[in-house]
C-alpha positions as CSV (number, residue, x, y, z in Angstrom):
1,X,123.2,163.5,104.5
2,X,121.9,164.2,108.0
3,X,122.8,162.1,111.3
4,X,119.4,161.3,111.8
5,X,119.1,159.4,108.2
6,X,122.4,157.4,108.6
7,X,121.1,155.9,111.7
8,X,117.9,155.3,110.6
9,X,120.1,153.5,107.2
10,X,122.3,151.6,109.9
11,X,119.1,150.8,111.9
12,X,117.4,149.0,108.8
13,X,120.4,147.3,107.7
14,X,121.0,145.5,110.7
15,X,117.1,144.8,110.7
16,X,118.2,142.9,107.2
17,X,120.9,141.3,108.6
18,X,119.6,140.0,112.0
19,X,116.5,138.7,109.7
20,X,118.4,136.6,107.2
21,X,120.4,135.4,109.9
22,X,117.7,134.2,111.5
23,X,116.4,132.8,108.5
24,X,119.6,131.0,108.3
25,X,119.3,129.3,111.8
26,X,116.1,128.3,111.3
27,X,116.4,126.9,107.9
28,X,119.6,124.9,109.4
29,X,117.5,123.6,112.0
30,X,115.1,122.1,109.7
31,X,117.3,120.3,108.0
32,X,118.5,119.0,110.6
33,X,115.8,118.3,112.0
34,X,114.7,116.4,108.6
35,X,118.0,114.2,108.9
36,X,116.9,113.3,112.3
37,X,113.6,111.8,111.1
38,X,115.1,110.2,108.1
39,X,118.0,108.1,110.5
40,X,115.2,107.1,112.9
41,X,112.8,106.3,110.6
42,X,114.6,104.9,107.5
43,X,112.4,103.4,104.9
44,X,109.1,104.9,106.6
45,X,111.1,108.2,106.1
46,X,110.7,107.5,102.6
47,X,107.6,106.0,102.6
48,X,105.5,108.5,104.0
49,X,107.4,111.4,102.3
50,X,106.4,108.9,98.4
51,X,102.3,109.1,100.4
52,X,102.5,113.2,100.6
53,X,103.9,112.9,96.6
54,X,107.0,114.2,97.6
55,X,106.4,117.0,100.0
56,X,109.1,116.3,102.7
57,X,107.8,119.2,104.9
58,X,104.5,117.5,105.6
59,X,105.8,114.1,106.0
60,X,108.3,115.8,108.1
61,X,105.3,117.1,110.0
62,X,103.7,113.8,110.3
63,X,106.6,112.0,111.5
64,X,106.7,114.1,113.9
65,X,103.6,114.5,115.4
66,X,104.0,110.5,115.6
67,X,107.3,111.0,117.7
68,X,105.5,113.2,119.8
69,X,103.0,110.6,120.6
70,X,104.9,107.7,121.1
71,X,108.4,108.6,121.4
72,X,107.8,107.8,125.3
73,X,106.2,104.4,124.6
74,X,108.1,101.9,126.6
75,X,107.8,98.2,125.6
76,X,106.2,96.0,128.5
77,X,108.9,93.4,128.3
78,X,107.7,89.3,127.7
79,X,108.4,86.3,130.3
80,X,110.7,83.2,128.5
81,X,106.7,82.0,129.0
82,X,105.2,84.2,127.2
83,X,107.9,84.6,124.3
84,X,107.7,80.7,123.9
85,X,104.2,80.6,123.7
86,X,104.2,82.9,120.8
87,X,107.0,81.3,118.9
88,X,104.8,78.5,119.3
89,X,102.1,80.3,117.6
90,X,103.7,81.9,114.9
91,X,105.0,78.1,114.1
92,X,101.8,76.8,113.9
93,X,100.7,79.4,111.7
94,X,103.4,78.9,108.8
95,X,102.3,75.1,109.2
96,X,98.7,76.4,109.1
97,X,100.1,78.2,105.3
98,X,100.8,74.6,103.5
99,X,97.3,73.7,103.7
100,X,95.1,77.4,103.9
101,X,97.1,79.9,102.9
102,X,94.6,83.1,103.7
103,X,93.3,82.0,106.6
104,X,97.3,81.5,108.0
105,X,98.2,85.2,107.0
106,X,95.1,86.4,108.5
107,X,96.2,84.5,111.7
108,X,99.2,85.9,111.6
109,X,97.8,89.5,111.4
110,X,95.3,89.2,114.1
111,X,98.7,87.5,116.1
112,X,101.0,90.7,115.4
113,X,98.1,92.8,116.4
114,X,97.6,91.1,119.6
115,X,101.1,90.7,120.2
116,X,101.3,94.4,119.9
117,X,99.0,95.3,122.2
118,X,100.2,92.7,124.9
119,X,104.2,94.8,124.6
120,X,102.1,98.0,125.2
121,X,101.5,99.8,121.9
122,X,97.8,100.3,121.1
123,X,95.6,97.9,120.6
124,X,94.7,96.1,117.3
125,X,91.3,97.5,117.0
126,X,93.0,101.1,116.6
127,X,95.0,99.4,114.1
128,X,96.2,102.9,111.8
129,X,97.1,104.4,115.8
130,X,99.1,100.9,116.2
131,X,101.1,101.0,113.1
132,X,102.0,105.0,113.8
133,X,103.4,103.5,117.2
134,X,105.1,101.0,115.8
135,X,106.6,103.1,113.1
136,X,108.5,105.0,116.0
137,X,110.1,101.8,117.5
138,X,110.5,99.4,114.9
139,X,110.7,101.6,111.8
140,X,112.7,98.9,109.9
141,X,110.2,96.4,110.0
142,X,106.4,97.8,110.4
143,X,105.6,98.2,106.3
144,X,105.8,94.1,106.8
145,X,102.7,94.0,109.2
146,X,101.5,96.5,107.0
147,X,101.3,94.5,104.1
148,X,100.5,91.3,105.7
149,X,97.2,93.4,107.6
150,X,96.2,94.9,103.8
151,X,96.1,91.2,102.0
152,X,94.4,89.4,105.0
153,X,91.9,92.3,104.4
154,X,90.6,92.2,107.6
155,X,86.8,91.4,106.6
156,X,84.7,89.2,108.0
157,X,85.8,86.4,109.8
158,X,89.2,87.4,109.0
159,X,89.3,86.2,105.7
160,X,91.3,87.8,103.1
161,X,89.4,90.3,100.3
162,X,92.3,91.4,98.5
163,X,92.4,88.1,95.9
164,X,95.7,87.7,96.7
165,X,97.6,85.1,95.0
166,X,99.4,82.4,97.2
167,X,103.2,83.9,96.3
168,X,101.8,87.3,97.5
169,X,100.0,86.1,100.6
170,X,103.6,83.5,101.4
171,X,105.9,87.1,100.4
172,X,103.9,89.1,102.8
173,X,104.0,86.7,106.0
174,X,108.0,86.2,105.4
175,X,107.9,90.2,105.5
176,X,105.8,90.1,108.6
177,X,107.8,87.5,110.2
178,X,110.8,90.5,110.8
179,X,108.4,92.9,113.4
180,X,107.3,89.8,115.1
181,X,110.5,88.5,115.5
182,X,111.4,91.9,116.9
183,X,108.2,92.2,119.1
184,X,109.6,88.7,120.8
185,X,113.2,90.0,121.1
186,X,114.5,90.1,124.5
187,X,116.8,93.7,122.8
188,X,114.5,97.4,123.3
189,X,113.0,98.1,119.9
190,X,114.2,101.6,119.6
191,X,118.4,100.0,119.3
192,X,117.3,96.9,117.9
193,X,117.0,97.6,114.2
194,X,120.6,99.3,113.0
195,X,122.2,96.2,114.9
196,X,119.7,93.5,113.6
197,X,119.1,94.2,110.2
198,X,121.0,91.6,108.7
199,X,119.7,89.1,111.4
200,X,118.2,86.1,109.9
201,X,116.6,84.7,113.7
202,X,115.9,86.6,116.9
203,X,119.3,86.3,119.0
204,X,116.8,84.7,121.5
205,X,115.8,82.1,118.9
206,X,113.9,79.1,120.1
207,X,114.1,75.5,118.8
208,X,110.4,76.3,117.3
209,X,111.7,79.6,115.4
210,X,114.7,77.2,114.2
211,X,111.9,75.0,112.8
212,X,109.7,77.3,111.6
213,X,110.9,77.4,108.1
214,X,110.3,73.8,107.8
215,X,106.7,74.4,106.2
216,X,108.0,76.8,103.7
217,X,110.2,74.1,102.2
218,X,107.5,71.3,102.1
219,X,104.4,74.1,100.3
220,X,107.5,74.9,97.7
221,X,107.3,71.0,96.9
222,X,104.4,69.4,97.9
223,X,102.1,69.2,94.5
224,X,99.4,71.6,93.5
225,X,96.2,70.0,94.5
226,X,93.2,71.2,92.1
C-alpha cells in the first residue's frame, strides 16, 4: 500500500471521527437544552409538546422562540394601592359567581387580562401574544387563565358561548384564581412558582383575599333557584 493512500485512509477516518463527535456534542446539547425548557416551563412543557402530538422538537422550538421574546420581560411592580384595589376586585367577582355565574368568570377574564397588561406583558386584546408571555414567567399557573378565557368565550358583551355548566365555570375561576394571585404578589414571577406551589394565599394576603372564599361556601349551600 502506497504512502499516499494511508494518508488519504488516516485523513478520512479522522473526517469520521471528528463528525460523530460532533454529532455527539450537538445531540448533548439538545437535550440539554430540552431539560432546560422542561424545568422552566413544567406543565406547559408538557402541554405544548401533547398540542404538536408528541413531537418534542417542535414544541422545543416553540418554547423557545417564546423565551426569546419575553425572556427579558420585567414585571412593572404594583403599589399596596393598586394591589388592594384588585383584591378588591377579584372579591367582588367571586361574590358576583353566587348570583351570575358567566358573567363573574367573564369578569374575571377581562380582570386577568387587564391586570396583565397593567404588570407589563401585552395587552389583552393580543390575548394568544399575552398568554405566550405569561407562559415564560408564570408557567405554573397560566393554563388557569387559559381555561377561565376559553369558557367565558370572549363573545359579545363578554358573555360566555362555551354552554358551560356552573361546576365548570366555578372549576375554572378557582384555577384562575392561582396567576392572579401571582400577578398581585409582591415575589418576581420568574422564582415565584417552585417556592409557591403549595401556597394556598399570596404571602401578601389581604383581609379581602382571606374573605374571598366566603362566597364559594354560601353558592355550595344556598338552594337551586329554578
Amino acid at each position: 500500500m502506497s504512502t499516499g493512500l494511508i494518508i488519504l485512509l488516516i485523513v478520512i477516518a479522522a473526517v469520521v471521527v471528528l463528525g460523530a463527535a460532533a454529532a455527539l456534542v450537538v445531540r448533548g446539547r439538545g437535550r440539554r437544552g430540552g431539560t432546560s425548557l422542561k424545568r422552566r416551563f413544567g406543565p406547559e412543557y408538557e402541554r405544548t409538546v401533547a398540542l404538536h402530538d408528541g413531537d418534542t422538537e417542535a414544541a422545543e422550538r416553540e418554547l423557545a422562540e417564546r423565551l426569546e421574546r419575553h425572556g427579558d420581560l420585567r414585571e412593572r411592580p404594583l403599589d399596596g394601592a393598586e394591589r388592594q384595589r384588585y383584591a378588591d376586585r377579584w372579591t367582588a367577582v367571586q361574590e358576583h359567581f353566587v348570583d351570575s355565574p358567566r358573567e363573574a368568570v367573564a369578569e374575571a377574564d377581562r380582570l386577568l387580562g387587564e391586570l396583565a397588561a397593567v404588570r407589563g406583558y401585552p395587552d389583552g386584546g393580543r390575548h394568544e401574544e399575552q398568554l405566550a408571555a405569561l407562559s415564560v414567567h408564570h408557567a405554573d399557573h397560566v393554563d388557569g387563565y387559559r381555561r377561565v378565557h376559553r369558557v367565558a368565550g370572549s363573545g359579545a358583551g363578554g358573555t360566555s358561548e362555551t354552554g358551560a355548566g356552573t361546576e365548570e365555570l366555578r372549576a375554572a375561576l378557582l384555577d384562575a384564581r392561582a396567576l392572579f394571585d401571582d400577578l398581585t404578589s409582591t415575589e418576581s414571577g420568574r422564582h415565584r412558582a417552585s417556592a409557591g406551589k403549595d401556597r394556598q394565599a399570596p404571602p401578601t394576603a389581604s383581609r379581602s383575599h382571606a374573605r374571598s372564599h366566603t362566597p364559594w361556601a354560601l353558592h355550595r349551600s344556598r338552594p337551586k333557584e329554578s
